[in-house]
C-alpha positions as CSV (number, residue, x, y, z in Angstrom):
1,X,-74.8,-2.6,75.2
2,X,-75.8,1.3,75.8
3,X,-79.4,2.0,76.1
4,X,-80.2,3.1,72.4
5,X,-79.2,-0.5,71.5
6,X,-81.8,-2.1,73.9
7,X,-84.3,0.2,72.9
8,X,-84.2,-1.0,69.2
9,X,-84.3,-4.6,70.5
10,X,-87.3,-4.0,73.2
11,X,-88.8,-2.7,70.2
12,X,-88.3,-5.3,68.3
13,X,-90.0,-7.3,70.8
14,X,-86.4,-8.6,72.7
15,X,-88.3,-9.3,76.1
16,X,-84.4,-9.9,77.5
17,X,-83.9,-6.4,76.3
18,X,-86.5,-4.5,78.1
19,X,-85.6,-6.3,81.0
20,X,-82.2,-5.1,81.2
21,X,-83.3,-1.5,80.5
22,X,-85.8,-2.1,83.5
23,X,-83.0,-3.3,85.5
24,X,-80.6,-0.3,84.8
25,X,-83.1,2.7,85.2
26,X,-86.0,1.1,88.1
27,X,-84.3,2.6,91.2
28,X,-84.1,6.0,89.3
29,X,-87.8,5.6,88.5
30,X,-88.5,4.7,91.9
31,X,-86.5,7.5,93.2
32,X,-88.2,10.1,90.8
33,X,-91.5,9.4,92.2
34,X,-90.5,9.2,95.9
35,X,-89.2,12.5,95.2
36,X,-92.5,13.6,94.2
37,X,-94.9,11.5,96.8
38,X,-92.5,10.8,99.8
39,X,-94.3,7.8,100.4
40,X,-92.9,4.7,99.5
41,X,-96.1,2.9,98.7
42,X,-97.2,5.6,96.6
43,X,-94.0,5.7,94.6
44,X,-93.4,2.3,94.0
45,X,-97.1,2.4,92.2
46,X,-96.1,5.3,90.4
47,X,-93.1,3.3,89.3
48,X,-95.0,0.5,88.2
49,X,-97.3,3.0,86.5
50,X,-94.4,4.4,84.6
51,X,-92.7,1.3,83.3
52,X,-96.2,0.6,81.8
53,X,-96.6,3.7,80.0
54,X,-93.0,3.4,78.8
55,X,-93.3,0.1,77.5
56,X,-96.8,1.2,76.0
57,X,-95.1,4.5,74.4
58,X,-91.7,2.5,73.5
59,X,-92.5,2.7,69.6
60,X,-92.8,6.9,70.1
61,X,-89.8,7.5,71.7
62,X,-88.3,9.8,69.4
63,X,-84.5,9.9,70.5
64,X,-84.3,13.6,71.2
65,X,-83.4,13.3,74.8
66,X,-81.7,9.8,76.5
67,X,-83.8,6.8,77.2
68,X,-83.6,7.5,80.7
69,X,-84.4,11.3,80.7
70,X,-87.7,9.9,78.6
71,X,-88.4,7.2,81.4
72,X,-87.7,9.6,84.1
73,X,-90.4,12.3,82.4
74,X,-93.3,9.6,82.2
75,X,-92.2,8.5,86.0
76,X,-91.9,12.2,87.3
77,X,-95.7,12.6,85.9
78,X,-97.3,9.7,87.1
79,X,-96.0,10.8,90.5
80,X,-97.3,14.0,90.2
81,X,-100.7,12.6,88.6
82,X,-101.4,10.7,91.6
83,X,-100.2,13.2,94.2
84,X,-102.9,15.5,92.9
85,X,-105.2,13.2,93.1
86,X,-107.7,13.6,96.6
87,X,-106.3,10.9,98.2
88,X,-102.8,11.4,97.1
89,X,-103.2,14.7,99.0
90,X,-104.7,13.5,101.8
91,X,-101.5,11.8,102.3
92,X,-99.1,14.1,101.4
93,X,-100.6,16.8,103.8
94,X,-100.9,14.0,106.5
95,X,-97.1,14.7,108.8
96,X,-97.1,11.0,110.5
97,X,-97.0,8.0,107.6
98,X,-98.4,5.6,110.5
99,X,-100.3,3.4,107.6
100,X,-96.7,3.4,105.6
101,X,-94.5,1.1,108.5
102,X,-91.8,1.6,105.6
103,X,-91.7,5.5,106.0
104,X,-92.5,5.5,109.7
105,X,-89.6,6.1,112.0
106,X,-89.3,3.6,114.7
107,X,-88.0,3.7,118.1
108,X,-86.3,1.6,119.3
109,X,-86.4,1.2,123.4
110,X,-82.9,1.1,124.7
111,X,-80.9,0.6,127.9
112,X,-80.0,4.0,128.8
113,X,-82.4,6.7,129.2
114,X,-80.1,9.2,127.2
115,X,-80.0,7.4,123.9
116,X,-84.0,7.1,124.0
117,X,-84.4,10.8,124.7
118,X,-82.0,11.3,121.7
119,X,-84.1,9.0,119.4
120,X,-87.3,10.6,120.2
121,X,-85.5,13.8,119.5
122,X,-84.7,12.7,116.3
123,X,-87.8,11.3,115.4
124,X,-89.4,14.8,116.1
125,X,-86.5,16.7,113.8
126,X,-87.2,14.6,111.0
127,X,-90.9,15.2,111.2
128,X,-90.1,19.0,111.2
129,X,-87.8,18.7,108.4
130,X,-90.5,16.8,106.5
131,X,-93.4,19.4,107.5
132,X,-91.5,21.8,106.7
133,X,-90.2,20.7,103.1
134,X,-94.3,20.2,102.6
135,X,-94.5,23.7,103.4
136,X,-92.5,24.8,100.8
137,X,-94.2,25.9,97.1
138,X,-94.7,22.9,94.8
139,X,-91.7,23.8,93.0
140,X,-89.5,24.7,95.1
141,X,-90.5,21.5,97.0
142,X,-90.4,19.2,93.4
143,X,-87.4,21.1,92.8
144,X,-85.1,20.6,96.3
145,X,-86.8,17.0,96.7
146,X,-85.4,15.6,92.8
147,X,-82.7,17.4,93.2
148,X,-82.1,15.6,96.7
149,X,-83.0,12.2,95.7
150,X,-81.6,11.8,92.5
151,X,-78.3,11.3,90.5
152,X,-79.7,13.7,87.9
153,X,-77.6,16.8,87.0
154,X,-79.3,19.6,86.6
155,X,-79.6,19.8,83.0
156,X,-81.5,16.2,82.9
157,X,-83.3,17.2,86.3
158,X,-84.4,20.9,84.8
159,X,-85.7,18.5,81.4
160,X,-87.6,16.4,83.7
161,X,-89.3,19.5,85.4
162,X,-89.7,21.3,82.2
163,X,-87.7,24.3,82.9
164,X,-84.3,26.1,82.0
165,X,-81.3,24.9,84.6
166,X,-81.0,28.4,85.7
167,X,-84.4,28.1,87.3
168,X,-84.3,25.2,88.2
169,X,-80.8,26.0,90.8
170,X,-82.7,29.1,91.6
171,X,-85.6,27.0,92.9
172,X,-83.3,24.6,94.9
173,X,-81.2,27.1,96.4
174,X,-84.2,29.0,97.4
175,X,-85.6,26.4,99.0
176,X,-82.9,25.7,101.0
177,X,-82.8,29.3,102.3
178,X,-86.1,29.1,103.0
179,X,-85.7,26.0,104.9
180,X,-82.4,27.4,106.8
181,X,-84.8,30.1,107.9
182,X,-87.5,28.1,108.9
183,X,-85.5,25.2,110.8
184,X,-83.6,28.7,112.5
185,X,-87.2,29.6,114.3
186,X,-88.3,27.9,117.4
């Protein structure tokens, strides 16, 4: 049954239907948001806060664009509603997701000294990479991060983000050339 189908029976009021087209399209959702917030508590209540609006918006869903380039719309700005909220940048800008044991990197203590020096320097690459990908512009950042998290192409991704492809591979290949530079530094 493709999505259009289950879209006329969720709006209908086929519960069995909407489940289904919550089963197919939540890990997009999810990933969508964590795109947009990085932490994973944050984007699962995004998610939740864009299968609500969909279901609520269901009955205006014109057809113009796929079901799941709709969803992914209303998830992509609910993320971005709660990451410019105070709080939601008070997280973003904080580097070390301590309070998220989800996000957090964890060492683990091993036998030989070499393999805990190794995981420590891991730990501490990864937190560069992710201060630096915060350092980027917002969408440059929104860009490279969808782009990196999703199985979008970029015409659906560049829809999503409200901007022609063109610009939208611009922005993502600029940001990684700013990010090659950046990681090339000391």
């Amino acid at each position: 049954m493709t999505d259009s189908d289950l879209v006329t029976r969720a709006r209908a009021g086929a519960e069995d239907a909407w489940a289904e087209l919550v089963h197919r399209h939540h890990g997009a959702v999810f990933r969508a948001a964590h795109a947009a917030l990085v932490s994973r508590a944050e984007a699962d209540d995004a998610a939740q806060e864009a299968w609500i609006a969909a279901w609520q918006a269901l009955a205006a869903f014109r057809g113009q664009s796929s079901f799941r380039t709709w969803l992914l719309t209303i998830a992509w700005r609910k993320a971005l509603d709660r990451r410019r909220s105070v709080v939601g940048w008070l997280r973003m800008l904080r580097v070390d997701d301590a309070a998220d044991p989800e996000d957090r990197a964890t060492i683990e203590l091993v036998s030989t000294e070499a393999d805990a020096e190794s995981d420590v320097l891991d730990q501490a690459a990864r937190a560069r990479v992710k201060r630096l990908v915060k350092g980027l512009p917002r969408a440059h950042r929104d860009a490279l991060l969808l782009m990196a998290t999703q199985d979008l192409p970029y015409a659906e991704a560049a829809a999503l983000l409200g901007v022609p492809v063109g610009t939208l591979k611009w922005r993502v290949s600029d940001a990684r050339r700013m990010l090659r530079a950046r990681l090339a530094r000391p």
